[in-house]
Steps between C-alpha positions, in 0.01 A plus 500: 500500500599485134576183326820601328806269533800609503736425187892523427508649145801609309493919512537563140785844659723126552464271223671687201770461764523115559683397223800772613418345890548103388809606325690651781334233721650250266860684506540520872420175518770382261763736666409447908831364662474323820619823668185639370300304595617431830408902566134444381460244769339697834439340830158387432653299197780371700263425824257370240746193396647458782192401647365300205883295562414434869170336389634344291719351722818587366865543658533825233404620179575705240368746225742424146459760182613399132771742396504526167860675467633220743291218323461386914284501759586704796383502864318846546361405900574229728292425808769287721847474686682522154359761297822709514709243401332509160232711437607756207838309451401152422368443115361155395528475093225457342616167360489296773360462850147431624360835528644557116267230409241643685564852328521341094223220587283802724362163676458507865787229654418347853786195598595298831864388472597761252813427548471180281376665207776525227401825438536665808787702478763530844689767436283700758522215724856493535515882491270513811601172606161335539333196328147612371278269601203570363396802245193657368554749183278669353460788212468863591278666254519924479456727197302228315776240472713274710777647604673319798456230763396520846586177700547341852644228668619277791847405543702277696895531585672270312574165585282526843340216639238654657116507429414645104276792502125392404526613150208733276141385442291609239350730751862680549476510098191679516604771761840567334305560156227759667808685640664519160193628354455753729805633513501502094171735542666736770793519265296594237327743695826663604624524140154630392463779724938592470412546128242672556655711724253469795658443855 
């Protein structure tokens, strides 16, 4: 048995090419709509959040790009009951709203009783007509920067009296951001092997 290891090395056939690579990397990811995007995102994606959301213990969640052109972010996959009521349609500016915070600030945001925070925008709410009750948001990371949102939440229907829902723990935090990181690498990877032309 030989004691060679095996090593990942750049093949000098490839690296005269990276600079051209990281360019066109960098200009799809400036130009991806949500429409785009959405198509990039295969079952194991979808089945991958939607899983990450149950154990997390949310009602639904949601996977938000940054449009540049639209200066919004823009529900690209849903995981509940309402996802056709706004998923592709809906576009939260980029001025104001939780997960807009949570895109500039690229700071993970866990809150109970969301709906007292000034910032928390309605405008979904009353779309879908829900009360969040609790959120977690945090930054989606692909082609080396942050380029949208992926959050969750439980919601109430307005004005109920019944029970809350139990709210996020840290725990829920640390699920949701796993989930966002792996579905940044398996975007990635998607891109990667599209340019690349390899199936």
């Amino acid at each position: 048995m030989s004691g060679s290891r095996f090593t990942l090395l750049p093949d000098d056939r490839f690296t005269v090419l990276v600079p051209a690579l990281e360019d066109r990397l960098q200009a799809i990811g400036r130009s991806l709509t949500a429409a785009d995007l959405s198509s990039l995102l295969d079952q194991v994606m979808r089945q991958t959040m939607d899983f990450a959301f149950r154990q997390a213990g949310a009602h639904e969640g949601a996977v938000w790009l940054a449009e540049e052109a639209t200066k919004s972010l823009t529900p690209v996959f849903d995981s509940g009951p309402h996802a056709q009521q706004f998923v592709g349609s809906f576009k939260q500016p980029l001025s104001s709203g939780v997960i807009s915070m949570v895109f500039a600030s690229e700071q993970p945001f866990v809150e109970n009783e969301v709906f007292r925070n000034s910032r928390h925008d309605k405008s979904l709410d009353n779309l879908l007509k829900v009360q969040t009750y609790a959120m977690i948001a945090i930054p989606l990371y692909f082609l080396d920067a942050c380029r949208g949102v992926v959050s969750c939440v439980q919601l109430k229907v307005p004005d109920s009296t019944g029970p809350n829902p139990p709210g996020f723990t840290q725990r829920d935090q640390a699920v949701v951001r796993y989930a966002s990181t792996t579905l940044g690498r398996l975007i990635d990877h998607r891109i990667l092997r599209a340019t690349f032309g390899l199936r």
